[in-house]
KOLTI-253857 format. One record per residue (C-alpha): residue number from 1; x, y, z; residue in one letter. Coordinates in steps of 0.2 Angstrom, whole numbers. Example, Ala and Ser with C-alpha at 12.3 -4.5 7.8 and 13.67 -1.06 7.14 Angstrom:
2
<pt num="1" east="62" north="-22" up="39" residuo="A"/>
<pt num="2" east="68" north="-5" up="36" residuo="S"/>
//
This chain:
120
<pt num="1" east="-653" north="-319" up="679" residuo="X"/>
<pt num="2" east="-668" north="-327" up="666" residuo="X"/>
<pt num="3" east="-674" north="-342" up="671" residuo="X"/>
<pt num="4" east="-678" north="-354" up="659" residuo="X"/>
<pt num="5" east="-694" north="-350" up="656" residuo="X"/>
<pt num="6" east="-692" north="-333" up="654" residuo="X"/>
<pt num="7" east="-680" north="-336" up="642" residuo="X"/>
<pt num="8" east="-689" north="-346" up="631" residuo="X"/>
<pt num="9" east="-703" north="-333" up="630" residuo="X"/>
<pt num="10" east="-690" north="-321" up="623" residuo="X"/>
<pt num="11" east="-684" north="-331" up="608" residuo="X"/>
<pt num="12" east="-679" north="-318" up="598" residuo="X"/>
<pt num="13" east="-663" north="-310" up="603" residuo="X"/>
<pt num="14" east="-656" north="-295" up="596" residuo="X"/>
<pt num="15" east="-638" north="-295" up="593" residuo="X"/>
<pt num="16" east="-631" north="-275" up="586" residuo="X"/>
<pt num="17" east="-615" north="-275" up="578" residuo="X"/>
<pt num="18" east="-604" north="-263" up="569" residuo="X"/>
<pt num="19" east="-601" north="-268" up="550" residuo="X"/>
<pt num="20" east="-584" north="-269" up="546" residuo="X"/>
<pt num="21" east="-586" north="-260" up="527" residuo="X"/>
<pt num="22" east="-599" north="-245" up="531" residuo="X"/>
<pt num="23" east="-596" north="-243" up="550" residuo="X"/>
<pt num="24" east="-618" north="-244" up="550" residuo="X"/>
<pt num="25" east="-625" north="-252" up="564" residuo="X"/>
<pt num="26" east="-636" north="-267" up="559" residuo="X"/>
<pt num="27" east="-646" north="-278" up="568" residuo="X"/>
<pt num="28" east="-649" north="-296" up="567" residuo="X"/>
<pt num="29" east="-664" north="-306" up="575" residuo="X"/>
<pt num="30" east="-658" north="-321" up="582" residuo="X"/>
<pt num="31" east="-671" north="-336" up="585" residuo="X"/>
<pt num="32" east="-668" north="-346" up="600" residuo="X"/>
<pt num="33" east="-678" north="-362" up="597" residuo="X"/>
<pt num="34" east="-687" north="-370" up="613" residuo="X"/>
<pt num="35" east="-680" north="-387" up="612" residuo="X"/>
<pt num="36" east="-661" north="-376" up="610" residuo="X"/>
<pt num="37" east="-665" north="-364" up="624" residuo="X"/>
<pt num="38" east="-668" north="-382" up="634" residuo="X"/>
<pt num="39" east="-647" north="-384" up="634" residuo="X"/>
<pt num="40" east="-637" north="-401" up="636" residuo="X"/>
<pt num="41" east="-627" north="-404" up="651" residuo="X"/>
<pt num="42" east="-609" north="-406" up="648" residuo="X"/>
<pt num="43" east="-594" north="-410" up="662" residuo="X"/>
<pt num="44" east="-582" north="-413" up="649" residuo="X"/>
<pt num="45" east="-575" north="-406" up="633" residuo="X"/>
<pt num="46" east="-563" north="-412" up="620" residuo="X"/>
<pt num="47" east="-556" north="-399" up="609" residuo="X"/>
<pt num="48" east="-546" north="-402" up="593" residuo="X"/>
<pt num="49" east="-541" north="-392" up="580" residuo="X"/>
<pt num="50" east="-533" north="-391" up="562" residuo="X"/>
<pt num="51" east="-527" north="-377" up="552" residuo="X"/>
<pt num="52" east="-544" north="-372" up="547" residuo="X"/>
<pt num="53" east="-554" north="-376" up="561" residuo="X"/>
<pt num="54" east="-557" north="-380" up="579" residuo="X"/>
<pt num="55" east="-570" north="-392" up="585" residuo="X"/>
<pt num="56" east="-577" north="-393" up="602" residuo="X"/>
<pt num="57" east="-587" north="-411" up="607" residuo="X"/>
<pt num="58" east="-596" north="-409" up="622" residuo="X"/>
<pt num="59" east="-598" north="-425" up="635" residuo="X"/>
<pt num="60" east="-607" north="-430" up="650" residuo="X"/>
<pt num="61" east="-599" north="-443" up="658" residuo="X"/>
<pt num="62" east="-609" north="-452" up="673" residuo="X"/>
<pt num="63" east="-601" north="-461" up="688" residuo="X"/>
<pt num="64" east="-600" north="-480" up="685" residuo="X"/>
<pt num="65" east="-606" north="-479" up="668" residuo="X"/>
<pt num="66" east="-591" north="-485" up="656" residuo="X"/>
<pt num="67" east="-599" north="-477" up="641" residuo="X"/>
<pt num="68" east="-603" north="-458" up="637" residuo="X"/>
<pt num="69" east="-607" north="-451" up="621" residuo="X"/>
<pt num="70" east="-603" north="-434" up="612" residuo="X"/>
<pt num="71" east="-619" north="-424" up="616" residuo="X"/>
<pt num="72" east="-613" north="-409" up="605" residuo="X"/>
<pt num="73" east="-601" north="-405" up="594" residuo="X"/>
<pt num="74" east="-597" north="-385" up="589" residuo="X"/>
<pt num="75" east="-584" north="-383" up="574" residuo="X"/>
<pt num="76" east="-577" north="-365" up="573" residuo="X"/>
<pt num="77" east="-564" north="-355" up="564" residuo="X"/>
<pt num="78" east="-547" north="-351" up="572" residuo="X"/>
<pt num="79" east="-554" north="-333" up="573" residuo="X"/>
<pt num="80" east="-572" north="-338" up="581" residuo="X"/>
<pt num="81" east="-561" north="-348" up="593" residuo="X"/>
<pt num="82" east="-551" north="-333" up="599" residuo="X"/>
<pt num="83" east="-565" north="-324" up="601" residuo="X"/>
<pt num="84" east="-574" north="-337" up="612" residuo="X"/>
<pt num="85" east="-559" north="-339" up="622" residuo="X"/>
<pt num="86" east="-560" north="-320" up="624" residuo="X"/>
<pt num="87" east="-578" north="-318" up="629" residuo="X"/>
<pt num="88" east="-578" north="-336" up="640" residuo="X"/>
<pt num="89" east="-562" north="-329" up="649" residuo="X"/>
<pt num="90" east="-572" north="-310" up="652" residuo="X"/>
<pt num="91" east="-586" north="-318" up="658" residuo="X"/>
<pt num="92" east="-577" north="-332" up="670" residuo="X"/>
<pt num="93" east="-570" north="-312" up="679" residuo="X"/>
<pt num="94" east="-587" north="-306" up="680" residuo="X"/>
<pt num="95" east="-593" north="-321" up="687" residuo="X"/>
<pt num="96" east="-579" north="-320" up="701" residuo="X"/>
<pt num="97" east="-579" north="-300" up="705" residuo="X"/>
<pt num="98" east="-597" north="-305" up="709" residuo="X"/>
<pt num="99" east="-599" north="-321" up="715" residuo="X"/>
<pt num="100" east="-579" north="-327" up="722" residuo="X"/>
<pt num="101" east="-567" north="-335" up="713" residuo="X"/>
<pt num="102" east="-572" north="-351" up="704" residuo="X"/>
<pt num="103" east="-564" north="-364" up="713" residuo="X"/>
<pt num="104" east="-555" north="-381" up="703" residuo="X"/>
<pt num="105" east="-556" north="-397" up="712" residuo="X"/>
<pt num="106" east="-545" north="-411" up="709" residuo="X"/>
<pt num="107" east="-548" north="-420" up="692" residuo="X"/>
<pt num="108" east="-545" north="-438" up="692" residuo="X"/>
<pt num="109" east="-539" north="-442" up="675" residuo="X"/>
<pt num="110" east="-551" north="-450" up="663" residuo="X"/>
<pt num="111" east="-546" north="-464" up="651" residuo="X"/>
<pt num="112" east="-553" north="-457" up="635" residuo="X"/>
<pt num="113" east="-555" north="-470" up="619" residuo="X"/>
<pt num="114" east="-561" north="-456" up="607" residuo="X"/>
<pt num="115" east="-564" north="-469" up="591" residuo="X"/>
<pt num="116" east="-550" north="-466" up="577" residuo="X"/>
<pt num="117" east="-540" north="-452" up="576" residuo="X"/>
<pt num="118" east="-547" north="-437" up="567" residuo="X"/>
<pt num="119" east="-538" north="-430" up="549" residuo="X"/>
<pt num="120" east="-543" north="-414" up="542" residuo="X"/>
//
């Protein structure tokens, strides 16, 4: 595993993929900007969705703080969705063949006061 650093030396990433209309392989250079490749911690997500999209707010709630603020927010389409939940749910197994199964402790419910309900 990178560590940090070593990540942010590399911030170019290449991603191949197979184009769906001429079946060539192209390649995209991705940047990964040093204050990105940093992260923001999150212990909680709140995901919502609508016909067209999903979004995902990512929250770090502190202990004996009564506030916590959306750090992130991700909106997708219901296909990029999937295909997160696919690759989240491939890498969770990987994780587990090597390292043990991921343990889930008791989760006291939160009272969450969201602002007004969303409309898409």
């Amino acid at each position: 595993m990178l560590s940090l650093c070593k990540r942010r030396e590399r911030v170019l990433k290449n991603l191949n993929f197979m184009s769906n209309s001429n079946q060539q392989q192209e390649q995209i250079n991705i940047e990964l900007d040093e204050k990105i490749a940093e992260g923001i911690y999150s212990n909680l997500a709140i995901i919502n969705h609508s016909s067209s999209e999903f979004v995902l707010d990512f929250v770090c709630i502190m202990p004996g703080v009564p506030k916590a603020k959306v750090k992130s927010r991700i909106v997708l389409t219901p296909q990029h969705a999937k295909r997160l939940l696919k690759a989240i749910g491939e890498n969770i197994h990987r994780f587990e063949v090597a390292h043990g199964e991921i343990k889930e402790g008791e989760q006291a419910p939160i009272p969450l006061n969201f602002g007004p309900a969303g409309q898409a």
